[in-house]
C-alpha positions, 0 to 999 in steps of 0.5 A: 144780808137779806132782810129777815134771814140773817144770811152774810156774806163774808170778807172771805167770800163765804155766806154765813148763816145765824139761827137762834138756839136758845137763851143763855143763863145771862138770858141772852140768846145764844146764836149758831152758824152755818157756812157755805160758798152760796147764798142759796146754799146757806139758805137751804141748810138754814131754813132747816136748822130754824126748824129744827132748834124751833121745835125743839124748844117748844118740846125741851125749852129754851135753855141753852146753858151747859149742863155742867154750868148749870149744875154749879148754879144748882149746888150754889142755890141748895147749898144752905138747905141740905146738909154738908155732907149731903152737899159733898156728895152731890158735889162729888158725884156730879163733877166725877160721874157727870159732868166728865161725860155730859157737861158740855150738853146744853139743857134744852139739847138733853135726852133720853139717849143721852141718859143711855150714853151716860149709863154706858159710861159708867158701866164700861168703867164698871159701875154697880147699879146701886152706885149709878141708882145714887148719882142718878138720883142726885142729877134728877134732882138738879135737872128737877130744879131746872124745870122748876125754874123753866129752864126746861119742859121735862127732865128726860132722865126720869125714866131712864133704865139701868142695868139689872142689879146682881146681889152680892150678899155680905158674908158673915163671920162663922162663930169660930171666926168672930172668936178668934176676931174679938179675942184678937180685938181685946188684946190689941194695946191701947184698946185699939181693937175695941172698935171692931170689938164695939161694932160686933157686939152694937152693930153700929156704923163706922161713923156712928162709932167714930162720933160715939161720945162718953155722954152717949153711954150710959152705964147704969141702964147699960144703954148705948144711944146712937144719935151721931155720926162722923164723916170726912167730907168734900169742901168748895174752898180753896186750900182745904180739900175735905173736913172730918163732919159730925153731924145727924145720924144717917135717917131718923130711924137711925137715932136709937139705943142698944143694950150693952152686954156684960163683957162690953159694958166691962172693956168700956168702963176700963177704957173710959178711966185711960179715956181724955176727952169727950170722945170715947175714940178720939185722938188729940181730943178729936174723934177718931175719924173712921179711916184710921178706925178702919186701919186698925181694923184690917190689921185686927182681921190680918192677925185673924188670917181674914183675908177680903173683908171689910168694916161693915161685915162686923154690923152684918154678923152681929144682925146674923148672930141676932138671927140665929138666936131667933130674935124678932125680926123688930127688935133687930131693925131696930137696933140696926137702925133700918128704917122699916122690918122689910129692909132688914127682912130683904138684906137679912133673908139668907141668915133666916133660912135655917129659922124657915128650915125649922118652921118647916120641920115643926109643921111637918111634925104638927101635920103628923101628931095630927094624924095620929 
């Protein structure tokens, strides 16, 4: 060995050379090693790699732990500060779109470009944008808490582009179809159509139907408050898979209270006196969970002739059909839960166009009387 450059020589005859990467997550350092038949050799490609990996700790840290490790550590740490479901989906996001593809990476050795592979990733698996917005999201955040702990200088995701997202409005039910869908609903036996039935006329999410109790209706003011919602959710022991959660509804502006109108009010009332239990649907004393709502759902809508729909148009209608009445734009964010006027405005624009028709022709008409 000569002194001061880690040069071997080998049993085998090679020369081997040693350069420091990095550190571990133990805080060892982590070593690399190049091969050649000469000293010289060796010498060269070596000096080169000291340069290379110097620098680069200097700009991205000196974390040599693989991303997939340290994203464990991540969740381990966060665990107890958000909530299960939270935690389930990070778990689940990262070790499905993440880890697969770029786990191996070590931290100090992530890039921009290797945010771009990853995207491309996802979009040759067919990924939309906003599901790629999510995971995304979800990984800054863990590279985030990296750079807290100084594992690494910058988290070069934060700028990372993804691909323009193309809108797929949400169809709503004509009237005729919303019809023929709640009559179907109500002649469903054991009032297995009134979730569907419930969501038409409330708007509300499948797990906030799902975790509805008794205690949340009331009767006499002919409210019903949305505080709640259920969900089946990943778990990290062993011998259990997932867990039906209830817990928390979606954001805080999803906490709120909607009017029930008379038919509504009605079919619940003759469904709480075959009702047991705390659950307005619930199955041997638990929620029923909203896959099985979903079931029902499908074979509601397939008796209909409805083909390609799902669960969450019937929340969709029932915002249209607010619309159409010419409600205020308030009032509808509000019983739908959104979190401000402008998100029920952006996913709610195409249902308001006949109201803009209409604001138009009166206008005209005013401009004309005017003249006159």
């Amino acid at each position: 060995m000569r002194r001061g450059e880690n040069i071997y020589k080998r049993k085998d005859g090679r020369w081997e050379g040693r350069y420091k990467k990095g550190y571990k997550a133990n805080g060892k350092i982590k070593y690399g090693y190049i091969y050649g038949k000469t000293f010289q050799e060796v010498r060269i490609q070596l000096y080169a790699l000291k340069a290379q990996y110097y620098t680069q700790q200097e700009i991205h840290g000196s974390a040599c732990i693989p991303l997939e490790e340290w994203g464990r550590t991540w969740l381990v740490d966060i665990q107890d500060e958000v909530k299960p479901s939270t935690f389930g989906t990070y778990r689940y996001k990262l070790n499905r779109y993440v880890f697969p593809y770029i786990g191996h990476v070590l931290l100090n050795e992530l890039t921009p470009e290797t945010g771009k592979l990853l995207v491309s990733k996802w979009q040759e698996n067919g990924l939309q944008t906003s599901t790629m917005r999510v995971i995304i999201r979800i990984t800054n955040k863990c590279l985030n808490y990296a750079k807290k702990e100084k594992k690494i200088n910058e988290n070069p995701f934060l700028k990372l582009k993804l691909p323009k997202e193309k809108n797929k409005p949400i169809r709503a039910f004509t009237r005729k179809e919303q019809t023929k869908l709640e009559k179907v609903a109500l002649k469903e036996k054991k009032h297995r159509g009134l979730p569907t039935y419930l969501a038409l006329n409330t708007g509300l999410r499948i797990g906030e139907i799902s975790a509805l109790k008794w205690s949340d209706i009331d009767f006499d003011q002919n409210l019903i408050h949305v505080t709640q919602t259920c969900q089946r959710i990943a778990l990290s022991r062993k011998g259990q898979k997932t867990q039906l959660m209830i817990g928390p509804t979606k954001t805080e502006s999803s906490v709120r209270s909607i009017p029930m109108a008379k038919v509504l009010r009605r079919e619940l009332l003759k469904h709480r006196c075959q009702s047991k239990g705390i659950f307005v649907f619930s199955t041997k004393n638990h929620p029923m969970e909203p896959r099985l709502l979903t079931y029902h759902f499908h074979r509601i809508r397939k008796k209909c002739g409805l083909e390609e729909i799902h669960f969450h148009q019937l929340r969709h209608s029932f915002a249209t059909r607010c619309l159409e009445v010419q409600s205020d734009i308030l009032s509808v964010s509000a019983m739908l839960g959104h979190a401000s006027s402008k998100l029920t405005l952006d996913t709610y624009a195409d249902s308001m166009m006949e109201q803009r028709v209409e604001v138009i022709y009166r206008m005209e008409r005013a401009n004309r009387q005017a003249t006159v």
